[in-house]
PATIDO-457984 format. One record per residue (C-alpha): residue number from 1; x, y, z. Coordinates in steps of 0.1 Angstrom, whole numbers, plus 5000, padded with zeros to 4 digits. Layout:
% PATIDO-457984
REC   nr     X     Y     Z
REC  NUM     X     Y     Z
...
//
This chain:
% PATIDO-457984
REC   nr     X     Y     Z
REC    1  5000  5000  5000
REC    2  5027  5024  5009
REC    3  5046  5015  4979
REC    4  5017  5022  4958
REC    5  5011  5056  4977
REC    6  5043  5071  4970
REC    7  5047  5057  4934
REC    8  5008  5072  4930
REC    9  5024  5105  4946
REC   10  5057  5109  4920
REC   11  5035  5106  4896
REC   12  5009  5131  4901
REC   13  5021  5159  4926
REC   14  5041  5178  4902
REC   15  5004  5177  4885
REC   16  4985  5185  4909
REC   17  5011  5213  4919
REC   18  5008  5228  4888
REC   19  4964  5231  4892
REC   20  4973  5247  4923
REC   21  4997  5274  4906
REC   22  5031  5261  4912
REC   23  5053  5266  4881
REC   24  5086  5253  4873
REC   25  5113  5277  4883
REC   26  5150  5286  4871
REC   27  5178  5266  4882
REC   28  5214  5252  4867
REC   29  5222  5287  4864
REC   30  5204  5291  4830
REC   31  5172  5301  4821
REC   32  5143  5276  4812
REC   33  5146  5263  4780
REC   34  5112  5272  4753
REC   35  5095  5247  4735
REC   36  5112  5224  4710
REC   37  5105  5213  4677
REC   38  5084  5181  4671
REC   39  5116  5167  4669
REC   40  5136  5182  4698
REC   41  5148  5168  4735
REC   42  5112  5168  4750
REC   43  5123  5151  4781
REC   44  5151  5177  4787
REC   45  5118  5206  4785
REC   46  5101  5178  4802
REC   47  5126  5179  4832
REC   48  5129  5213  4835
REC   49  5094  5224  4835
REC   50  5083  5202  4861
REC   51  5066  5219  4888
REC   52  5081  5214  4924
REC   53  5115  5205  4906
REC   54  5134  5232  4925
REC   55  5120  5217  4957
REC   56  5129  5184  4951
REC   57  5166  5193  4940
REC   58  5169  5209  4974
REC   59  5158  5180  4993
REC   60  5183  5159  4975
REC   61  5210  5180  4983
REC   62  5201  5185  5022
REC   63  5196  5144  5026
REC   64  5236  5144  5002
REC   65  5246  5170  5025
REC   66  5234  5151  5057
REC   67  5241  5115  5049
REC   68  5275  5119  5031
REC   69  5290  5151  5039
REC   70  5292  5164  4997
REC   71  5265  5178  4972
REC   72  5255  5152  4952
REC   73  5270  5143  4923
REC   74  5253  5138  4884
REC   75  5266  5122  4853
REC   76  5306  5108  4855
REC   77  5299  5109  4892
REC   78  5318  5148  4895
REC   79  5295  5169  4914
REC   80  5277  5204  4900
REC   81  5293  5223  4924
REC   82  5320  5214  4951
REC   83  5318  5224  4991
REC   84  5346  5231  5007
REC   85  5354  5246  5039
REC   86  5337  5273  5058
REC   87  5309  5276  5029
REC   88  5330  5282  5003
REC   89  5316  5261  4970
REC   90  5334  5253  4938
REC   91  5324  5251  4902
REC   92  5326  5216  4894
REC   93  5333  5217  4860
REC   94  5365  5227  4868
REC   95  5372  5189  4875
REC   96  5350  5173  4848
REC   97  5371  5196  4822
REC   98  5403  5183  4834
REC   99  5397  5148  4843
REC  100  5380  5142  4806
REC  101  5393  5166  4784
REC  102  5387  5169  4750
REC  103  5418  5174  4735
REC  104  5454  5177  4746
REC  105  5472  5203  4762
REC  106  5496  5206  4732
REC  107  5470  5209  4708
REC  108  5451  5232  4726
REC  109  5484  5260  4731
REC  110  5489  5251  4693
REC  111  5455  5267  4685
REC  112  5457  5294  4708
REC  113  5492  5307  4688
REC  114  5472  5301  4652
REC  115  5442  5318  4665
REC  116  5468  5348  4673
REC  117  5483  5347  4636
REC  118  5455  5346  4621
REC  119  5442  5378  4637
REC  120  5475  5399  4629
REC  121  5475  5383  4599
REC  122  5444  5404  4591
REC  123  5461  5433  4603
REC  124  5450  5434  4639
REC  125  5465  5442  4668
REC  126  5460  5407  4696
REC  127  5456  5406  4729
REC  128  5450  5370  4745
REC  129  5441  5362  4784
REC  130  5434  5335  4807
REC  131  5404  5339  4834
REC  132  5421  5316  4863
REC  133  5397  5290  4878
REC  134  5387  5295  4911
REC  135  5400  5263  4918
REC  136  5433  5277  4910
REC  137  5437  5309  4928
REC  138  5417  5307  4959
REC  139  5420  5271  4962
REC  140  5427  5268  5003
REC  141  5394  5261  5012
REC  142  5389  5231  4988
REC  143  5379  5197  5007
REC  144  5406  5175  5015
REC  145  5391  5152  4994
REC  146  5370  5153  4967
REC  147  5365  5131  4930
REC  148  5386  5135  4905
REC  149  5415  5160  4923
REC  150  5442  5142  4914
REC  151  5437  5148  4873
REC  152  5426  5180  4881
REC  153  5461  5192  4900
REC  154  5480  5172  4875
REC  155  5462  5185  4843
REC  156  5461  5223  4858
REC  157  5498  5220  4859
REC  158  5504  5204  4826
REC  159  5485  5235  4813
REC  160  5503  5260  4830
REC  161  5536  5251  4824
REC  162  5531  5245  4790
REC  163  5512  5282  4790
REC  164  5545  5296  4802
REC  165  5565  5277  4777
REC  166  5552  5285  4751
REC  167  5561  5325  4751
REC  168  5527  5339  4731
REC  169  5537  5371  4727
REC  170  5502  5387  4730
REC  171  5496  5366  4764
REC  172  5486  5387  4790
REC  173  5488  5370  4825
REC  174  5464  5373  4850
REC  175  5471  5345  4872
REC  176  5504  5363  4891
REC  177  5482  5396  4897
REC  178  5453  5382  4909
REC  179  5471  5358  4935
REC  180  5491  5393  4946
REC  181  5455  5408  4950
REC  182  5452  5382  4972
REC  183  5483  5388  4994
REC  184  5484  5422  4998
REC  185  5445  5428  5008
REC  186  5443  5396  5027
REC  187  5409  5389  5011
REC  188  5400  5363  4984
REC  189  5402  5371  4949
REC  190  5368  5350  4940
REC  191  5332  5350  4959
REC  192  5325  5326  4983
REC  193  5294  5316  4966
REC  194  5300  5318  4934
REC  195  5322  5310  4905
REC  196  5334  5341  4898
REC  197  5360  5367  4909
REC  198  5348  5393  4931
REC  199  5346  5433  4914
REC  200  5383  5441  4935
REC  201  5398  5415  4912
REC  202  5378  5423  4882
REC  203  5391  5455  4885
REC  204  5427  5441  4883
REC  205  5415  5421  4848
REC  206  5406  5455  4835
REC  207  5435  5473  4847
REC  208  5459  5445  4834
REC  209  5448  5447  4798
REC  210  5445  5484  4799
REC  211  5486  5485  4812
REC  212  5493  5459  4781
REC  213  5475  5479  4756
REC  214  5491  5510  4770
REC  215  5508  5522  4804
REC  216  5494  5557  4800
REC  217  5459  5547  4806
REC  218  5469  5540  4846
REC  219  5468  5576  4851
REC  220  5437  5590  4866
REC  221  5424  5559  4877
REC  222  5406  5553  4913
REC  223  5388  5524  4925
REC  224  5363  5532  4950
REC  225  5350  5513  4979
REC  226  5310  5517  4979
REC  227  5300  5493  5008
REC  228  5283  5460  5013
REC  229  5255  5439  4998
REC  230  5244  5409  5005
REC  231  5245  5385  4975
REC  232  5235  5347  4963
REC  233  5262  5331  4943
REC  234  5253  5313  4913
REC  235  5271  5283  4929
REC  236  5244  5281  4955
REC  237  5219  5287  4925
REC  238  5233  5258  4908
REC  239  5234  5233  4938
REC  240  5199  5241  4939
REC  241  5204  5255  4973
REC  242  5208  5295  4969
REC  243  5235  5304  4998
REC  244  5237  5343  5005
REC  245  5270  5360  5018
REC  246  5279  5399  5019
REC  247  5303  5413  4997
REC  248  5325  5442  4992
REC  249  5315  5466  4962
REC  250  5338  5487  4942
REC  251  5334  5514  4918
REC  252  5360  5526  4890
REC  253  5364  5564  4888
REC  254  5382  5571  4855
REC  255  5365  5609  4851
REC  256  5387  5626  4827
REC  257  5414  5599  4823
REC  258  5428  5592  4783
REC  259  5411  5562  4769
REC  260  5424  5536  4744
REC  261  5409  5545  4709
REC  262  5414  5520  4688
REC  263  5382  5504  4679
REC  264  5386  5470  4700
REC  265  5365  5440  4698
REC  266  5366  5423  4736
REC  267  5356  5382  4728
REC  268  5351  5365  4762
REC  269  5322  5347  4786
REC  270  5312  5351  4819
REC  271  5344  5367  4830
REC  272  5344  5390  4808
REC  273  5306  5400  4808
REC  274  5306  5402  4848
REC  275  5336  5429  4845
REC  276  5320  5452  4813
REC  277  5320  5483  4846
REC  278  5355  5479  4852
REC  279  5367  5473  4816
REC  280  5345  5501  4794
REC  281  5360  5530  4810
REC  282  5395  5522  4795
REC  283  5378  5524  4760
REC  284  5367  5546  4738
REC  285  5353  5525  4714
REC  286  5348  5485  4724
REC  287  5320  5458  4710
REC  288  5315  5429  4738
REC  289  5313  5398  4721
REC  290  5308  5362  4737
REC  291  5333  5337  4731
REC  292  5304  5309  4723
REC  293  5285  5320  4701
REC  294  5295  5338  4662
REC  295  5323  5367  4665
REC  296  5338  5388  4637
REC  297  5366  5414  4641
REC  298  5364  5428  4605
REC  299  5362  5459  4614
REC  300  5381  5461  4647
REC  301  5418  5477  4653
REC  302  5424  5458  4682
REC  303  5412  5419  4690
REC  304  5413  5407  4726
REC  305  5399  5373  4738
REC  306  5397  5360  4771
REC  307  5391  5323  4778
REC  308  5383  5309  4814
REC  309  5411  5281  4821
REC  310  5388  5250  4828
REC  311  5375  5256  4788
REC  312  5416  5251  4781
REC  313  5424  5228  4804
REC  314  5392  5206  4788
REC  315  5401  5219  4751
REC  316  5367  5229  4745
REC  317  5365  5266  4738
REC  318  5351  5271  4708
REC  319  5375  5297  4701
REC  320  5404  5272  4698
REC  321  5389  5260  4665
REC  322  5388  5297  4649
REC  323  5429  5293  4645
//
């Protein structure tokens, strides 16, 4: 009876949820997906519509949390989302990038330096940059354990050293100023919360390209502290169990400081996108284009592309098939 009772329930609370008004909500850190076509991944719009979905995600991860002491984990057995010490959470496809890549680390640096030829080939100026994992610069409050951090340490350094070998000349480094960030304010380059680096270090990606473009542009520029906020992380988001923690705003006052005016194409993802108030100020004239989706520098003086390093590590920025 009970068996039949709770196989009676799966089946038709999300239904009657919905006749009471509950509607699917957003989760995985993207938006619902629309309809597809007749002959589309119904059961992936299936899935995600389903009323009472973001409930039962949450559950799973409190009864995870409770019983085994991780967040659950989906697919290769890597989690979403890593927790580590004193609430701090990790993106988790950091590890499923490294421990299955898709190409190797060879190949990878090999289209990175066509991908630069190719643009001064067409009579551009390049600029090329690495977005540092989390899991790479503020990595002390990882869990002493966790799957797959063995090929994740060994892969990271295979990538970095060959990175440094390799001597691009439009590479910009970010990795060295954003761990100095981290030593000489004593506070964490990256959000607890979330995957991404907080607007302190975003302001240091900004100011690093503007110094490689040209040194001049460092005059007249101020970052302002403008207080606290509290904030959910779209780690928390993505465990399907929103965590909130305050965080430290910044402004960048640039009033009457030179700006670079080449027209310059900026190619990059999240990164990127989440630092647009730190970086447009150095410009005069820059396009924002993602690094996923179709780019063109035609028209552009000046190209730079920034790619997260978990996309390297794995090989699977799209980007590394433009070269």
């Amino acid at each position: 009876m009970r068996t039949r009772l709770a196989a009676l329930l799966f089946f038709f609370l999300p239904a009657i949820a919905f006749t009471v008004g509950a509607r699917a909500v957003e989760m995985e850190n993207k938006p619902l997906p629309p309809v597809p076509a007749l002959d589309g991944d119904w059961n992936a719009w299936a899935t995600a519509h389903l009323p009472l979905r973001d409930h039962a995600v949450r559950a799973n991860v409190f009864v995870t949390e409770t019983l085994f002491g991780h967040a659950p984990a989906y697919g290769f057995g890597y989690p979403k989302v890593i927790e580590g010490e004193a609430g701090w959470l990790y993106f988790g496809d950091d590890v499923t990038e490294a421990c299955r890549p898709g190409r190797p680390i060879g190949e990878t640096i090999d289209a990175l330096r066509r991908l630069g030829e190719r643009v001064e080939a067409a009579g551009k100026r390049f600029v090329f940059t690495v977005a540092p994992d989390k899991t790479t610069v503020s990595p002390q409050w990882l869990p002493s354990r966790f799957p797959g951090q063995d090929c994740l340490r060994k892969r990271k350094e295979e990538f970095w050293a060959a990175l440094r070998q390799a001597g691009l000349p439009w590479y910009v480094d970010l990795r060295a100023p954003l761990e100095r960030l981290q030593r000489t304010t004593g506070r964490p380059a990256y959000w607890r919360t979330d995957s991404h680096w907080t607007d302190h270090a975003a302001a240091t990606y900004a100011a690093e390209l503007a110094r490689a473009l040209d040194p001049a542009l460092a005059a007249g520029t101020r970052l302002d502290f403008t207080g606290r906020q509290p904030r959910n992380g779209d780690l928390g988001v993505l465990l399907g169990a929103p965590r909130e923690e305050t965080i430290d705003r910044y402004r960048l006052d640039r009033t009457g400081a030179a700006r670079y005016e080449p027209k310059t194409v900026l190619i990059g993802d999240s990164f990127t996108r989440n630092s647009m108030p730190w970086l447009t100020p150095y410009f005069a004239n820059l396009t924002y284009q993602r690094n996923d989706g179709p780019v063109t520098w035609a028209d552009a003086d000046t190209v730079i592309v920034e790619i997260v390093e978990r996309h390297l590590v794995g090989g699977s920025s799209p980007m590394l098939g433009l070269g």
